[in-house]
N, C-alpha and C positions, 0 to 999 in steps of 0.2 A: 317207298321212303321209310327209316326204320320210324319208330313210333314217336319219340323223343326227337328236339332240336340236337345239330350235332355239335356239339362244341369243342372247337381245333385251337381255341390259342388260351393253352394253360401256362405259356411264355408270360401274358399277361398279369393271370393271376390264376389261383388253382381252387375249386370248390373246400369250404373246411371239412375234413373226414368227419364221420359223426363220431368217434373214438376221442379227438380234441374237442371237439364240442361235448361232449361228455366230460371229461375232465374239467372242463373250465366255468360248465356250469355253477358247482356249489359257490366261486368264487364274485361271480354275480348278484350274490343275493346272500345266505348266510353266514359265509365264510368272508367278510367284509372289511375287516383291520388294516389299517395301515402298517403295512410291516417295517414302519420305524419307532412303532409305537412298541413298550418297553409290556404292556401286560397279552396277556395270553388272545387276545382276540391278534393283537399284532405279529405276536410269535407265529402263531400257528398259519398266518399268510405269510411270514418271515421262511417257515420249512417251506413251503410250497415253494417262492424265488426259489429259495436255493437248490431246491430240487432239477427243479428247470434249469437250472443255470448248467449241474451238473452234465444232464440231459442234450444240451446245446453244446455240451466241452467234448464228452465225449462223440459226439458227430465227426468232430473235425481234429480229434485226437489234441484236443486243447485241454490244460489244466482249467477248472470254473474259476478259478480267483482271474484268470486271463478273457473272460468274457464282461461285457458292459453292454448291458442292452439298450437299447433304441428304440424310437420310433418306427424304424425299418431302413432298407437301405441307403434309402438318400442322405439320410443323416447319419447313418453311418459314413459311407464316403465322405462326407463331408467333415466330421468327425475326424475321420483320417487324416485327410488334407489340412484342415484349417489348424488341426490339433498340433500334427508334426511342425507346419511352416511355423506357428506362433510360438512354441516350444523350442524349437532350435533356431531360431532369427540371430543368435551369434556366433551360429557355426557357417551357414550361407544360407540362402533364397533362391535355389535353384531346384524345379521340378519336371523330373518328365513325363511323360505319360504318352497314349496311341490316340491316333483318329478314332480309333474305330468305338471308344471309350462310352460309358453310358454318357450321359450330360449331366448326369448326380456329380458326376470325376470333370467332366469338361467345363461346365458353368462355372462349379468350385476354382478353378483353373483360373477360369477368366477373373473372377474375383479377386481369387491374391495377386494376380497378373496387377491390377488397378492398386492393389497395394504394398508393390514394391518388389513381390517375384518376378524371376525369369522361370519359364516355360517351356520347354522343348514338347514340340508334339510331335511324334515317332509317325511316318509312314509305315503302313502293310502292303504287303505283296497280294496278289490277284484272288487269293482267296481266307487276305482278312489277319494272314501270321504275322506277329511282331517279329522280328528278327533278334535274336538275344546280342550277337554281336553287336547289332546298330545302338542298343541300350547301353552296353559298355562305351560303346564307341563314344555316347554321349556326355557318359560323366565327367563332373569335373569335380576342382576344389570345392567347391561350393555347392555340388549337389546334396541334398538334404532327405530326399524322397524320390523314391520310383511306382508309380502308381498302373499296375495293366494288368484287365481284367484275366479272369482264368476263362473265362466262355462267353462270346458274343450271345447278346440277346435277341440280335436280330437274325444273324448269317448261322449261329449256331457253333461257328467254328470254337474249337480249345485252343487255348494260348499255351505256348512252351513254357507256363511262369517258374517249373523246377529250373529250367534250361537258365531263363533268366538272372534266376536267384542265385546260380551259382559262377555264372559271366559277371554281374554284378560283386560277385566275395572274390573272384581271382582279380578283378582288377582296380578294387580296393584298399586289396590284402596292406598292412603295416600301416596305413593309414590312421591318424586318428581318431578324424570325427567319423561319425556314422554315418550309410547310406541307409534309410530304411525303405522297405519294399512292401506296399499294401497291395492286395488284388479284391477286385470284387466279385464277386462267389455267390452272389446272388441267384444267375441261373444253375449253379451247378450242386452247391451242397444239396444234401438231399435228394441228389439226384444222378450221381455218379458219386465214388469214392475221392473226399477231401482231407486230405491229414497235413494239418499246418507244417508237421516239421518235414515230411517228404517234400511239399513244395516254396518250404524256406521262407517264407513269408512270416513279417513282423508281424502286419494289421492285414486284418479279411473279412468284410462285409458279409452279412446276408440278412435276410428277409423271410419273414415266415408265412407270408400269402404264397411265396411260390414254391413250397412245398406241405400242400395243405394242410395250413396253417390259417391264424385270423391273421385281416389286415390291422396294418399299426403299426407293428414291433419286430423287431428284428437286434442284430446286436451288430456288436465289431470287436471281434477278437483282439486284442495286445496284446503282443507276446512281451513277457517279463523284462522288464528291463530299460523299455521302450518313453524316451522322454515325448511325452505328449499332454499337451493345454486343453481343457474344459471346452466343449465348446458353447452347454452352458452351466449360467453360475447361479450358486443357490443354498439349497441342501447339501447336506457329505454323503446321498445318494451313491450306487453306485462304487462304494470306497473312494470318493469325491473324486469321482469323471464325470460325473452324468446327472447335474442336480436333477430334482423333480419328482415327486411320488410315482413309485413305477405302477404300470399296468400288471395289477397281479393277474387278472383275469387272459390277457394276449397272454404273457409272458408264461404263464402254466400251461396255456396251448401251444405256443411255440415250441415247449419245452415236450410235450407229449407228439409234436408233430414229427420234432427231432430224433427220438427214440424210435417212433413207427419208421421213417425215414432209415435210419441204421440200421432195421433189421428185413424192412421188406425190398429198400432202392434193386439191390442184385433182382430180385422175381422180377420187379418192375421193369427194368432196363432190358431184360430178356425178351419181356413180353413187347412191348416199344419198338425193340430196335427191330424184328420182320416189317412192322406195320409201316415204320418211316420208309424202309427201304421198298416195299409196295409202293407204296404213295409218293416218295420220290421217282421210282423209277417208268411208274406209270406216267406220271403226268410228264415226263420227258418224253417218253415212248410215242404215247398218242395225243400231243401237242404238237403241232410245228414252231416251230421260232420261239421255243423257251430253254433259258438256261439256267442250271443250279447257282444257287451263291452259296458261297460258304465253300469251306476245305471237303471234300469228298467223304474222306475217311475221318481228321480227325474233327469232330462236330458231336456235337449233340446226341443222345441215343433218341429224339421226342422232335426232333427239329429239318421242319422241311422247308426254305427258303428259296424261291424261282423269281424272276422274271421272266416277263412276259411280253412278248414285243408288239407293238402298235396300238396299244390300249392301254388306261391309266386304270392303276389296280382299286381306289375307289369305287370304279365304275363296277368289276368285277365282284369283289366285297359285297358291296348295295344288292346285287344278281345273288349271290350266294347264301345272302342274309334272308331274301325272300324264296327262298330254297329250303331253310330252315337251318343255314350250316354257318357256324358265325366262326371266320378268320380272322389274319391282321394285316397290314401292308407292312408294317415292323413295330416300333416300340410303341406302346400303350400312352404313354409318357408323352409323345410327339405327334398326336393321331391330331391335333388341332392344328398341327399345320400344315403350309399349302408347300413347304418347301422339299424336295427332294432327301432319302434319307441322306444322312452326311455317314453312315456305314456304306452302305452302296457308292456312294460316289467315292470313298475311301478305296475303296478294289477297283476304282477305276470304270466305272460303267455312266457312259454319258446319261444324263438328265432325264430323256424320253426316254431309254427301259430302267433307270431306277426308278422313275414313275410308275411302273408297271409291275410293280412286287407284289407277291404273296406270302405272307408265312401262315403257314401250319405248324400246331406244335402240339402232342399230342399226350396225353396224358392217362392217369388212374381209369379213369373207364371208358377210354376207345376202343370201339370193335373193329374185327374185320368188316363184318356187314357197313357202316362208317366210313371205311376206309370205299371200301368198294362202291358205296353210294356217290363220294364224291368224283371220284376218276368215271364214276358214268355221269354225273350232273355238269362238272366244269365242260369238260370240251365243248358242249356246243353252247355254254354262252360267251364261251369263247369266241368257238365261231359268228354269233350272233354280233358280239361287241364288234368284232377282227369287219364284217360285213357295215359296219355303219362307219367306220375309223377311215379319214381322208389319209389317213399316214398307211395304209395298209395298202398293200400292191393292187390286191383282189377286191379292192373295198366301192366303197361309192365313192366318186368323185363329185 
């Protein structure tokens, strides 16, 4: 066993590098000003935002007057959503969005749902893809917002959101009102290449624990232009989006994680994508009765998503955590409940093997030795678990 625990679900969240923790130190303790305050202890944590701010624009090829930070991504999404419907409430109340959506975009959903929106929630095909035509197909007069992520969190798959974005402008085109188009970007910035105008998108979430970064803060991009509502009120924060005294401390780390992220993601993503493609193709190989979720090819460079049939991935987890190898069944977010993912069951896989998911996701310092530890540790509590399961052919009865 290598000598350290092995830790596979950086999907969740990612250790802070010690180069952002470096950075954000001085802002903890002497660097200490409110940067609304008008004298030099304020300014001088006033240049630090904005540096960051810069820092996060350019990641995603975003002007910084276009970035508003957050708490991180839930509130961003949320942001997005509650911001556009309240802001255009006299152009229509109509929003779409996918199954397969974080629940930061679905709960939001159901929320305005209770207050006077309509809803469309888009089906995906077998391995998670929105269909860009079915989005068009959906619009109407009255849609206001199109919300679908760029990369599932669970299944790993990439969404076609350029594809989207421009099915959406052909069949808009001469229209009045505006359709705006958010994605959440969460797992992906900082970890493949994001540039707001290649993928057309107005508003784009992200979060800076998952790209070792602190937790807290995150932002949501708006692109110029874009009518949208507070979601909350206060201070002229922000450029008055966002009351609230910001996190200078997250927000200098975000902003330094953002930088390392743009210059190191390609090394990273080279190193990643043999190890995934090990670790996927192994545990297909020498498992019986598992199969990949998620699109094959386009997915995640870090992301390995399987069920597993006749045993509940819990059971497996618990096995693997006293192994010293800590996975996920899917979102971090939903781990307290007893219910099936609603991603899984989105592609169509009955109840008893969405029950039986693993993710693996794998990040800044996985090894091969790692890699190869676990394809020699799962199969046989696999087989262990598969020997006790009344639902297994070969099992006990």
């Amino acid at each position: 066993m290598p000598d350290e625990r092995i830790y596979l679900d950086y999907a969740a969240t990612t250790p802070v590098d010690g180069r952002v923790r470096a950075a954000m130190g001085p802002y903890h303790s002497e660097k200490f000003g409110n940067p609304s305050s008008l004298h030099s202890f304020g300014q001088e944590t006033r240049a630090a935002l904005e540096k960051a701010r810069e820092q996060v624009a350019a990641l995603i090829g975003a002007l910084p007057g276009e970035i508003v930070f957050t708490s991180g991504g839930t509130e961003a999404d949320n942001f997005a959503l509650e911001g556009i419907a309240f802001a255009n409430e006299n152009k229509g109340n109509h929003i779409i969005t996918s199954a397969v959506e974080h629940h930061a975009v679905l709960h939001c959903c159901e929320f305005l749902k209770k207050r006077g929106c309509e809803i469309t929630v888009l089906p995906v095909d077998g391995s998670g893809l929105v269909s860009p035509e079915a989005v068009a197909g959906a619009l109407t007069p009255r849609t206001v917002l199109v919300s679908i992520m760029h990369a599932n969190n669970e299944i790993g798959t990439i969404e076609p959101v350029a594809e989207i974005a421009e099915a959406i402008k052909s069949r808009v085109a001469g229209r009045e009102s505006r359709v705006y188009f958010h994605t959440d970007a969460v797992q992906t910035a900082g970890h493949i290449p994001v540039n707001v105008n290649d993928l057309g998108v107005d508003l784009l979430a992200i979060s800076a624990h998952k790209l070792y970064g602190p937790k807290g803060v995150g932002c949501l991009y708006v692109r110029k232009g874009t009518r949208l509502a507070p979601l909350l009120h206060g201070g002229a924060q922000e450029n008055n989006r966002r009351a609230s005294t910001e996190n200078v401390p997250g927000i200098v780390g975000f902003g330094a994680a953002a930088e390392l992220a743009r210059s190191e993601m390609a090394e990273e993503s080279k190193k990643l994508l043999p190890l995934r493609d090990k670790l996927m193709n192994g545990l297909l190989t020498r498992i019986p009765d598992v199969r990949l979720n998620g699109h094959p090819a386009r997915r995640l460079p870090n992301n390995v998503n399987v069920s597993v049939k006749y045993i509940e991935g819990e059971s497996m987890l618990l096995n693997l955590d006293l192994l010293g190898i800590a996975a996920s069944s899917g979102s971090a977010c939903t781990s307290g409940s007893l219910d099936p993912s609603h991603v899984l069951m989105a592609i169509g896989l009955p109840h008893e093997i969405a029950h039986g998911s693993l993710r693996f996701t794998l990040g800044q310092q996985t090894t091969e030795a790692e890699i190869d530890y676990v394809l020699e540790k799962l199969p046989p509590v696999i087989e262990k678990l598969r020997a006790m399961s009344p639902l297994y052919p070969g099992g006990k009865k």
